[in-house]
TIKE-734084 format. One record per residue: residue in one letter; residue number from 1; x, y, z of N, C-alpha, C, O, CB in turn. Coordinates in steps of 0.05 Angstrom, whole numbers. Glycine has a CB too. Layout:
('A', NUM, (X, Y, Z), (X, Y, Z), (X, Y, Z), (X, Y, Z), (X, Y, Z));
...
end
This chain:
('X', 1, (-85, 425, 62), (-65, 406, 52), (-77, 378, 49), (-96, 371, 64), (-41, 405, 71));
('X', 2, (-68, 363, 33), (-73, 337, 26), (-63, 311, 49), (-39, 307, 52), (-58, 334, -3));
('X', 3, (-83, 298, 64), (-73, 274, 77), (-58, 257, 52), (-69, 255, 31), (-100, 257, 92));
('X', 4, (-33, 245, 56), (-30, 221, 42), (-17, 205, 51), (-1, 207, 69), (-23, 222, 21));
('X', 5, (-25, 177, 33), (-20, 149, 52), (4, 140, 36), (2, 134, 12), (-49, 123, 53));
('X', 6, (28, 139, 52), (56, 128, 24), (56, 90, 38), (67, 79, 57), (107, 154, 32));
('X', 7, (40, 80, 18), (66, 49, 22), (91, 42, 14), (91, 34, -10), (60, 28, 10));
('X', 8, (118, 40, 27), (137, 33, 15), (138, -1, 10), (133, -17, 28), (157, 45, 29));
('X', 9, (146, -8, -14), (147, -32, -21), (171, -48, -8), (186, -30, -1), (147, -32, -47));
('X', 10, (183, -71, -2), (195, -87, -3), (213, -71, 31), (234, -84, 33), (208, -91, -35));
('X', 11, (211, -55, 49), (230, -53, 77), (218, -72, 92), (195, -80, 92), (230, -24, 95));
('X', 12, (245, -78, 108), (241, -89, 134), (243, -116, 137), (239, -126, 159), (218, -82, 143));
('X', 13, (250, -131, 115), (242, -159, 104), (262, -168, 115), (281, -170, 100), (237, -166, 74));
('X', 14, (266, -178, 148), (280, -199, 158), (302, -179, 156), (296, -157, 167), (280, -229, 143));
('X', 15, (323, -180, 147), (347, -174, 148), (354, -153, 123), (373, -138, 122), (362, -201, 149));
('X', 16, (335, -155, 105), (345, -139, 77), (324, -110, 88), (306, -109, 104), (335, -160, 38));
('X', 17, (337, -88, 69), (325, -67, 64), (313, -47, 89), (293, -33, 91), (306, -76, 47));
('X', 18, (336, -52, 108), (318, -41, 137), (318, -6, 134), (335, 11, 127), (339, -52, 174));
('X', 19, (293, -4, 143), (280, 27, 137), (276, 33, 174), (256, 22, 182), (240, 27, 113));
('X', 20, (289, 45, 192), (271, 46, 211), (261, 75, 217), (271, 97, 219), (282, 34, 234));
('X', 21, (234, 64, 218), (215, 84, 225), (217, 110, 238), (209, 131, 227), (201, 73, 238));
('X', 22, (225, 108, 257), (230, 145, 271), (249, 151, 257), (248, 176, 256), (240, 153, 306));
('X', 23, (266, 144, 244), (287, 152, 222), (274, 166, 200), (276, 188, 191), (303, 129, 209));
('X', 24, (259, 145, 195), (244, 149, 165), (227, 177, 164), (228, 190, 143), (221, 122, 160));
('X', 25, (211, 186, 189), (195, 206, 205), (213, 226, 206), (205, 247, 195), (185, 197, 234));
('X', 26, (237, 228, 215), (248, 245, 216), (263, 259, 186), (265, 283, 182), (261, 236, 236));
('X', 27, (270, 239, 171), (277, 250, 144), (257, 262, 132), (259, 286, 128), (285, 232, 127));
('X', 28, (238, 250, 126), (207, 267, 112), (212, 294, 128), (216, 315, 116), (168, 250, 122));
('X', 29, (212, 292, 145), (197, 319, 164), (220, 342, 149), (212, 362, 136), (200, 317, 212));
('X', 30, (255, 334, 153), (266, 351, 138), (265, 356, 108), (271, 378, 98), (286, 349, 144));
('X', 31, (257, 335, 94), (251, 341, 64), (221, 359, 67), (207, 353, 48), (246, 307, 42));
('X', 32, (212, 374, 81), (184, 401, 82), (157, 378, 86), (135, 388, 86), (180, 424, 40));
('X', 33, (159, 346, 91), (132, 333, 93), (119, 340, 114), (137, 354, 124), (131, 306, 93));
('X', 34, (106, 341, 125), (90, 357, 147), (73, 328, 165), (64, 307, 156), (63, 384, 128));
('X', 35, (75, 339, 195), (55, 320, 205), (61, 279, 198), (43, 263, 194), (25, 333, 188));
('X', 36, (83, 275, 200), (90, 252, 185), (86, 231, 212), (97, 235, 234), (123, 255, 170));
('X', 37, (72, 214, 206), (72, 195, 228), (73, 160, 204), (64, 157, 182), (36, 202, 254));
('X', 38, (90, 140, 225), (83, 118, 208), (75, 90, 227), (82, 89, 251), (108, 111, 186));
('X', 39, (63, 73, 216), (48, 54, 225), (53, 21, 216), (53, 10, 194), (24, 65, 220));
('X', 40, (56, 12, 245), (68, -16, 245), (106, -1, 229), (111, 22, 220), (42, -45, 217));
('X', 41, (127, -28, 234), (141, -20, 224), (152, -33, 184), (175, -38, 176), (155, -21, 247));
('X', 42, (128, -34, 171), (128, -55, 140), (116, -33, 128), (100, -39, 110), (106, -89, 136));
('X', 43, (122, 5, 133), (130, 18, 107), (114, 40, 106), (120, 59, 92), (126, 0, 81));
('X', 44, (79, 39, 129), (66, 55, 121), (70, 82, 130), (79, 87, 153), (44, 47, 123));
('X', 45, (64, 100, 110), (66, 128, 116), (40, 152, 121), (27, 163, 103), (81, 136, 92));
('X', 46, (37, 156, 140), (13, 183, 131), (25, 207, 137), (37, 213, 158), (-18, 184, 149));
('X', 47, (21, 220, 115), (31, 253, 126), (20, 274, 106), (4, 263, 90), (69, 259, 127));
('X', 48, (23, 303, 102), (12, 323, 103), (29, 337, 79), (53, 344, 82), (12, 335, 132));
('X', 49, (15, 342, 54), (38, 357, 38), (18, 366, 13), (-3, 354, 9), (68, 335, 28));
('X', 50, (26, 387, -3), (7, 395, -18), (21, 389, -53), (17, 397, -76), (-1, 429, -8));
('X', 51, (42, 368, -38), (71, 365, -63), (65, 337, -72), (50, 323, -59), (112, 367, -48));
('X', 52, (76, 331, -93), (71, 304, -104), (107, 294, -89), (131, 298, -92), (63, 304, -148));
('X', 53, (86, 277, -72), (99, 270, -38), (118, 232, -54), (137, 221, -42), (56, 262, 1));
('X', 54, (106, 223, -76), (118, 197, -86), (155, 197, -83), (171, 184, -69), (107, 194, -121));
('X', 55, (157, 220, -105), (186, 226, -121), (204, 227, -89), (226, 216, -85), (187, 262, -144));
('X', 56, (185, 246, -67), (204, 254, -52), (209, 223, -28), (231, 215, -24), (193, 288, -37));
('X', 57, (193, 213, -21), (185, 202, 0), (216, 173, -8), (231, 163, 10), (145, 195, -1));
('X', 58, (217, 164, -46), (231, 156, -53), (256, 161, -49), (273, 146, -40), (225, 155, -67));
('X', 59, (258, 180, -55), (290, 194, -51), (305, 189, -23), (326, 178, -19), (287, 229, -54));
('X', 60, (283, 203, -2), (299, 197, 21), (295, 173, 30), (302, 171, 54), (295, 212, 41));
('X', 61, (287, 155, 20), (287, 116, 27), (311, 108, 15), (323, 89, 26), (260, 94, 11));
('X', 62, (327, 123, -14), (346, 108, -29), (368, 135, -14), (390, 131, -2), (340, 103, -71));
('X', 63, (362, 149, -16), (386, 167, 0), (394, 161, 28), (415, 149, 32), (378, 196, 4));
('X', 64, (380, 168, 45), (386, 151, 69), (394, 125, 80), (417, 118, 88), (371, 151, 78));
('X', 65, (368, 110, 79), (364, 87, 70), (388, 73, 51), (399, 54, 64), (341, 89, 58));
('X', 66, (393, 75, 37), (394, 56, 13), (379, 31, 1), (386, 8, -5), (413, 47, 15));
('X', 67, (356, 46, 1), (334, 18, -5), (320, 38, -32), (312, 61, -28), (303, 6, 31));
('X', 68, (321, 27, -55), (309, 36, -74), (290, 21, -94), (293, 4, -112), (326, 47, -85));
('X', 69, (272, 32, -84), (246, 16, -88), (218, 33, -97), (217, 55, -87), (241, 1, -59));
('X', 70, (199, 26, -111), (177, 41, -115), (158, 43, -89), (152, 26, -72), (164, 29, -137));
('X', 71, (151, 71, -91), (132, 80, -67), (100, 86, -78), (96, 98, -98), (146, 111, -52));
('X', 72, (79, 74, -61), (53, 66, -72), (42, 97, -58), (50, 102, -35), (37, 31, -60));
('X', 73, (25, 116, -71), (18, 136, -58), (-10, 145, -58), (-17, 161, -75), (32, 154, -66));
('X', 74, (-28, 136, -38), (-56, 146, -41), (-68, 169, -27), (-62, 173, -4), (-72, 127, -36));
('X', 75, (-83, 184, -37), (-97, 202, -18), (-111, 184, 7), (-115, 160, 12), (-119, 220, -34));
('X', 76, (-118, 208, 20), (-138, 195, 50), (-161, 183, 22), (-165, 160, 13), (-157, 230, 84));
('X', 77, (-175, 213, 16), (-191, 210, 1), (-200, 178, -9), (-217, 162, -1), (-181, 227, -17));
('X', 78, (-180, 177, -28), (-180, 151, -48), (-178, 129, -34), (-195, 112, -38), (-159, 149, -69));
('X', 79, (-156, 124, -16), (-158, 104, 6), (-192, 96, 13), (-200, 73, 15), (-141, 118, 34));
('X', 80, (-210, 121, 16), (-233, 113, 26), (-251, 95, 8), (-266, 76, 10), (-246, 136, 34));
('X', 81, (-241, 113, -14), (-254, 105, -36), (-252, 73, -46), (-271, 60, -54), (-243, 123, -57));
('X', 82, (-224, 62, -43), (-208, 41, -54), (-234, 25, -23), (-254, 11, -29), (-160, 45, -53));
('X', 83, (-229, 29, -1), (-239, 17, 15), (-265, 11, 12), (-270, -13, 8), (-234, 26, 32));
('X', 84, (-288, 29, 14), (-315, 19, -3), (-320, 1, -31), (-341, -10, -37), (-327, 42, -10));
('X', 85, (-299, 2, -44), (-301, -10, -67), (-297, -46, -66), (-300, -65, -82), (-278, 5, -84));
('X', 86, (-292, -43, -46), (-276, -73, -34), (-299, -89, -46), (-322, -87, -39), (-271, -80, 7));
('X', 87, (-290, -107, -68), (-302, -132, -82), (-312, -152, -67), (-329, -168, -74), (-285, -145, -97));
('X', 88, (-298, -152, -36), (-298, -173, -19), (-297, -175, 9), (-283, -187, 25), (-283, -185, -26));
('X', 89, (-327, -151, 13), (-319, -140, 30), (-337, -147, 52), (-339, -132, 72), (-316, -116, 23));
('X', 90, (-350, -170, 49), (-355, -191, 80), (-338, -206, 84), (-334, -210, 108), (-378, -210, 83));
('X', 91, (-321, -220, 68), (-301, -240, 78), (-272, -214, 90), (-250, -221, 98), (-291, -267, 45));
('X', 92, (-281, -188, 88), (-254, -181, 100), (-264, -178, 128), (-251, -184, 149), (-238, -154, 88));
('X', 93, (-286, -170, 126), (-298, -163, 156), (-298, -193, 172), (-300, -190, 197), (-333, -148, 155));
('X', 94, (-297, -217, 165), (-295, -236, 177), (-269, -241, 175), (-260, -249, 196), (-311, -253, 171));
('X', 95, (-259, -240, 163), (-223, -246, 163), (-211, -223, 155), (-205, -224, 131), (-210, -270, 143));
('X', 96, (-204, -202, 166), (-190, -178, 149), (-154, -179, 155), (-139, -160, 158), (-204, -143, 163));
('X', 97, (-147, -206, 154), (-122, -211, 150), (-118, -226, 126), (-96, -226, 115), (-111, -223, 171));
('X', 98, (-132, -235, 120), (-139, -254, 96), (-141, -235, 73), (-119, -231, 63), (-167, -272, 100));
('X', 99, (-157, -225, 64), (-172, -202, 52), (-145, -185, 40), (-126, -189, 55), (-193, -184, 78));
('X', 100, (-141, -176, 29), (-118, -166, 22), (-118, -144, -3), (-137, -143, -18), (-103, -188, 18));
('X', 101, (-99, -130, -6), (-100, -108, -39), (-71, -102, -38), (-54, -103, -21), (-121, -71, -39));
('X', 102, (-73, -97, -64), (-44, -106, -80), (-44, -73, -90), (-56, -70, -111), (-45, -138, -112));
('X', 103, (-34, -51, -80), (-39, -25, -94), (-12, -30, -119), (5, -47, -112), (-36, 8, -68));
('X', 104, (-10, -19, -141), (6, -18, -161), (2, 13, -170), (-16, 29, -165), (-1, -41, -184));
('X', 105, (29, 14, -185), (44, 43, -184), (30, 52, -209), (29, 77, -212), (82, 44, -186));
('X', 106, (21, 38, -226), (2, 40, -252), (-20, 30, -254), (-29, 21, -233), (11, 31, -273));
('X', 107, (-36, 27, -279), (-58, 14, -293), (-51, -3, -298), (-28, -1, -304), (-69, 22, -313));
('X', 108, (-59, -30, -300), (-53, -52, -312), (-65, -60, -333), (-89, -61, -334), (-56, -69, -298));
('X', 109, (-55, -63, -344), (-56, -74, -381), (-88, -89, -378), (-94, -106, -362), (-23, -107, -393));
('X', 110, (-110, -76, -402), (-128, -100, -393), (-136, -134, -399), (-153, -149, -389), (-147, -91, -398));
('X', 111, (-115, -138, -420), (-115, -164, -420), (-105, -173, -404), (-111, -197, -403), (-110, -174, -436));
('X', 112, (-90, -167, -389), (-76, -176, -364), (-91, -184, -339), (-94, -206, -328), (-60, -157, -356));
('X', 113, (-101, -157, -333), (-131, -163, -322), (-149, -189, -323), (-154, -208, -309), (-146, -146, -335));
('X', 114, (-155, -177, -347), (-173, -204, -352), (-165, -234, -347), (-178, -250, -334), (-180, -204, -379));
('X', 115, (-140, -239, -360), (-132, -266, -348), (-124, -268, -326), (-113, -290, -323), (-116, -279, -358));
('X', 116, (-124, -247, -299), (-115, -255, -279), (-152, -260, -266), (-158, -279, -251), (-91, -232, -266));
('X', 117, (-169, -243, -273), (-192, -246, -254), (-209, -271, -271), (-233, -267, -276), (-212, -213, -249));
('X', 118, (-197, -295, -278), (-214, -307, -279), (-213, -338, -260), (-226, -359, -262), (-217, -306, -306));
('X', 119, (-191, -328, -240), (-194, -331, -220), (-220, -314, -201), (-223, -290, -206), (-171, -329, -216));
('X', 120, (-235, -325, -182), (-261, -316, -171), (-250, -303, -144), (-267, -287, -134), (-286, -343, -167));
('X', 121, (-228, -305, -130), (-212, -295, -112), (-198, -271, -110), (-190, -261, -89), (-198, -308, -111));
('X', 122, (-196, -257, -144), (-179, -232, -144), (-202, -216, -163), (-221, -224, -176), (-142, -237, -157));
('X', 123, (-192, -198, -161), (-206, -172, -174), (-194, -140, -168), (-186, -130, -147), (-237, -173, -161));
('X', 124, (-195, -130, -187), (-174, -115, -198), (-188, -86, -205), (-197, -87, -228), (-162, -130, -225));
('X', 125, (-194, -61, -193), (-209, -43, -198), (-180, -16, -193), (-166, -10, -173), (-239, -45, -177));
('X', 126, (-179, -9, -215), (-165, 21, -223), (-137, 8, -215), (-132, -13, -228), (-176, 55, -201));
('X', 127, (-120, 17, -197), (-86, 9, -193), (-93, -9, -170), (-74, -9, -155), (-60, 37, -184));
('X', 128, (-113, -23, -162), (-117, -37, -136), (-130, -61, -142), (-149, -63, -158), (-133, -22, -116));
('X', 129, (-117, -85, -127), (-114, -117, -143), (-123, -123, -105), (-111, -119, -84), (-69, -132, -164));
('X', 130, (-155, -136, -112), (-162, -146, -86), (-161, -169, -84), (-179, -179, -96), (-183, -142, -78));
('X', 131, (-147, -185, -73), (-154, -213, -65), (-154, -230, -41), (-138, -232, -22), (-141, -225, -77));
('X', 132, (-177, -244, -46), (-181, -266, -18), (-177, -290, -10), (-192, -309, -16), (-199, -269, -12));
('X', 133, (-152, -291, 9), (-139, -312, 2), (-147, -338, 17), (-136, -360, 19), (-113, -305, 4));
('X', 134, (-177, -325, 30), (-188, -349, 44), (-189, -366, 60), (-197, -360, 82), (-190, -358, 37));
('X', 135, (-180, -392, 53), (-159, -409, 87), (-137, -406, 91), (-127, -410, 114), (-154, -439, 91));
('X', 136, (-124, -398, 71), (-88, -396, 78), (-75, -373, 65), (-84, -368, 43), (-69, -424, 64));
('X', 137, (-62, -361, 71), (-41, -335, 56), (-16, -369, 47), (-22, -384, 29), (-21, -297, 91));
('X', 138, (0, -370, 59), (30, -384, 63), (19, -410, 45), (-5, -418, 45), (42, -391, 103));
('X', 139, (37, -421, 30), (25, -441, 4), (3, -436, -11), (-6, -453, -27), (17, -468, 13));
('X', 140, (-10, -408, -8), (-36, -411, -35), (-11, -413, -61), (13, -418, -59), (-64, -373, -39));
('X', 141, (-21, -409, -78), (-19, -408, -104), (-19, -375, -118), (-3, -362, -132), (-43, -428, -114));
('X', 142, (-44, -368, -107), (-33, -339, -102), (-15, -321, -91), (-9, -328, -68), (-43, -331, -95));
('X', 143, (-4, -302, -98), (12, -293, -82), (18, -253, -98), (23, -245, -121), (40, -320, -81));
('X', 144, (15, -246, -83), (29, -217, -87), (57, -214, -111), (58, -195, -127), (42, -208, -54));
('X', 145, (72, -231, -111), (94, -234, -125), (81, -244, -161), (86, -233, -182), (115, -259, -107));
('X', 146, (67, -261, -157), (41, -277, -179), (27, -257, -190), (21, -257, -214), (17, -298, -164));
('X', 147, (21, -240, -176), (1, -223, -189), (16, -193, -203), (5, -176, -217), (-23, -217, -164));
('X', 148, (43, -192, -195), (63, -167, -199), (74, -185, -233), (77, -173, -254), (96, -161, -164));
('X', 149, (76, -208, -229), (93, -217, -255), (62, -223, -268), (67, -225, -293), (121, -250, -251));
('X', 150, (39, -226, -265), (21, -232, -289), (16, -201, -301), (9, -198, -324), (-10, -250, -279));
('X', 151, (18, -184, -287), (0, -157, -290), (27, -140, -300), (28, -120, -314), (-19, -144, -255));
('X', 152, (49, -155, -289), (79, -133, -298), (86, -107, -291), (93, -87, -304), (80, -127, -326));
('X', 153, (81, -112, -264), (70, -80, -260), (89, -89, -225), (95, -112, -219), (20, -70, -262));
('X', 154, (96, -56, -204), (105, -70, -186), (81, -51, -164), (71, -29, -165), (143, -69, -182));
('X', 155, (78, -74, -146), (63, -70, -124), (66, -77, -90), (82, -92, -79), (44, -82, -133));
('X', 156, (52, -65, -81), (62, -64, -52), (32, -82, -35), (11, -72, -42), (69, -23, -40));
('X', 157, (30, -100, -20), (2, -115, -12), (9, -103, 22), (30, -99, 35), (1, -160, -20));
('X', 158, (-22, -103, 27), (-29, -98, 54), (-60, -110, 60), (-81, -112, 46), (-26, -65, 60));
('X', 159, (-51, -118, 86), (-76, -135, 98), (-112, -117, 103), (-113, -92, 104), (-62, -146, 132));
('X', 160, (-125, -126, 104), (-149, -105, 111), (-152, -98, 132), (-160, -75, 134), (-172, -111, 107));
('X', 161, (-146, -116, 158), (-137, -93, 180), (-123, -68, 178), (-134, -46, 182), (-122, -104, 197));
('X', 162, (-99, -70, 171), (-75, -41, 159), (-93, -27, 143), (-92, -2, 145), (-43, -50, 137));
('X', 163, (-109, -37, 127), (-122, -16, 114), (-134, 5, 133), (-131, 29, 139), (-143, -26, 98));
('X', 164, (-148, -17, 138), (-166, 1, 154), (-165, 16, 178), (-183, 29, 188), (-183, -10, 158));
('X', 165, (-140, 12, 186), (-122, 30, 207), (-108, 45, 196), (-95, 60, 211), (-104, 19, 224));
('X', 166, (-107, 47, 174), (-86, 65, 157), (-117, 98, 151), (-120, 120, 162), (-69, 39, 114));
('X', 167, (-126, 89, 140), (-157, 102, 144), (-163, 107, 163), (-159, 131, 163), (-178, 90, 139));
('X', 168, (-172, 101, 185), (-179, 112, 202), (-156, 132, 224), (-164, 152, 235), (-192, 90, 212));
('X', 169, (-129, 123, 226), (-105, 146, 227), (-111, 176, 206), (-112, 200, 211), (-73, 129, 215));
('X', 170, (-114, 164, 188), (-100, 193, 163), (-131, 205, 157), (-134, 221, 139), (-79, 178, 120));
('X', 171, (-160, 196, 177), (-187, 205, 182), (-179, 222, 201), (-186, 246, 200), (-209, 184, 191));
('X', 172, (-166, 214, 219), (-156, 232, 247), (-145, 264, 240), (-149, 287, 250), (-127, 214, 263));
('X', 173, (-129, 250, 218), (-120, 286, 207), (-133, 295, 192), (-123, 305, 172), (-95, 294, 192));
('X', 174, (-159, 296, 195), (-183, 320, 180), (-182, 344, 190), (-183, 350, 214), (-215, 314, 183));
('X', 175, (-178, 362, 167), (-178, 388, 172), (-198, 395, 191), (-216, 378, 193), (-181, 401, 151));
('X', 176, (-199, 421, 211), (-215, 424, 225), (-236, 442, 210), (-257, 449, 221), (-205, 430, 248));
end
């Protein structure tokens, strides 16, 4: 079976859209997801399914839940992959809160692209928008929201720590 990593976009935010977690664990498990565990409580999912786990993982967030929202879905695999690829990937190891990726539910247009990376901070490889936000997240100019309305596309951002705990969890469930 396939490890996969679900980000849900937009739960948990203060007061709107609350998803809680052993809830959330427990619904998957009855929709047939297997092995479902999630991490921190801002959405992430790893679990076990040989099903295209997006459609479902959605459903029981807007069914339950009532939060309906796009769900970001990577393999372990690709996760690893997305992770080596990292454009910027000494400043995450020195700041991996800073360091950041913007996964999106599509391709992004490439002129879109292009005028977003000419900024030297972001960079944009397959559905994954890396950027480094350097001294400050809170007042950059950048922002996750900035980069969803240039690219038009909707996306879910996580820090490079979470990455890389998200990876190294959904490493844990390697087949034996």
């Amino acid at each position: 079976m396939t490890v996969w990593i679900a980000l849900l976009r937009a739960v948990n935010l203060g007061t709107r859209n609350k998803v809680p977690m052993a809830a959330l664990r427990s619904h998957l498990e009855a929709a047939g997801l297997e092995d479902v565990r999630t991490y921190l409580q801002s959405g992430n999912v790893i679990l076990r399914s040989d099903r295209d786990v997006g459609p479902i993982i959605r459903c029981v967030v807007r069914d339950e839940f009532g939060v309906d929202e796009p769900v970001m879905v990577r393999s372990r695999d690709r996760l690893a992959e997305i992770a080596a690829a990292n454009p910027f990937a000494a400043a995450a190891r020195e700041r991996p809160v800073m360091v950041r990726v913007i996964f999106l539910g599509e391709h992004p247009a490439p002129d879109r692209v292009e005028r977003l990376e000419e900024r030297d901070d972001v960079r944009v490889l397959d559905r994954e928008v890396y950027v480094d936000y350097r001294d400050r997240f809170h007042g950059n100019s950048l922002s996750a929201a900035m980069v969803a309305r240039r690219l038009g596309l909707h996306g879910t951002e996580r820090n490079w720590a979470t990455i890389t705990k998200l990876l190294s969890l959904a490493s844990d469930d390697q087949d034996p």
